[in-house]
N, C-alpha and C positions, 0 to 999 in steps of 0.2 A: 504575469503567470510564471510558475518555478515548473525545473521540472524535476522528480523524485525518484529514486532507486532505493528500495529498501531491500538489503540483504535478512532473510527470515532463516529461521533454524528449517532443518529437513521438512520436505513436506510429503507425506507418506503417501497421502489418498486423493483421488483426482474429487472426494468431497472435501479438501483442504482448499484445495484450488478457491473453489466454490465459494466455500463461506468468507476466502478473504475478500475474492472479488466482490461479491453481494454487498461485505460491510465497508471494504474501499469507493465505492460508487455509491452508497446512502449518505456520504458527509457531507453537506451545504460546504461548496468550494471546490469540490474533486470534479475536473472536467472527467465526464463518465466514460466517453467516447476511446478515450486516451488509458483508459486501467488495462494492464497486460500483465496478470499472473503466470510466471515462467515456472511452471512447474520442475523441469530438470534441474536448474539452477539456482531455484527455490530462492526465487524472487519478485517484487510486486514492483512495478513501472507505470506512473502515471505524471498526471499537470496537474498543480491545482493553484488557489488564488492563495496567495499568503497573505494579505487581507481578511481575508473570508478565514483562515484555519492555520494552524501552523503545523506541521511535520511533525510535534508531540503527540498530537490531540490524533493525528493516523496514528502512529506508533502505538499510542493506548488502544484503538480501537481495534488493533489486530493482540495485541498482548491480554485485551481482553476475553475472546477468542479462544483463549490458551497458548497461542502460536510463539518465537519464542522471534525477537527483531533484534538481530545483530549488532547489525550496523545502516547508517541512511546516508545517501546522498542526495543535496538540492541544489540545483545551480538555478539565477537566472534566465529565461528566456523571453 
């Protein structure tokens, strides 16, 4: 298991929040339980299996979205 910090551009509306969590939590591999959309600091916190998905294949799936992904962190755990 990794675990993830994506830094995301501003996020304006608590339906930003929303759709990223919905679409962080539909990916085969993202432990669901574990998604934490920080609204303030406009950022997405999660686990997932680096097996199963890698850190891009999120990163697209929120930039598809529209939303805008900074920067990512993945450390072992």
């Amino acid at each position: 298991m990794h675990k993830a910090t994506i830094q995301l551009g501003t996020l304006t509306c608590p339906s930003c929040l929303q759709k990223i969590d919905n679409a962080v939590k539909s990916l085969e591999g993202v432990d669901k339980e574990s998604v934490n959309v920080l609204f303030n600091s406009s950022k997405v916190k999660f686990n997932f299996d680096a097996e199963k998905l890698s850190i891009e294949k999120i990163e697209n799936a929120i930039i598809a979205l529209g939303y805008e992904v900074k920067k990512s962190q993945v450390r072992k755990i």
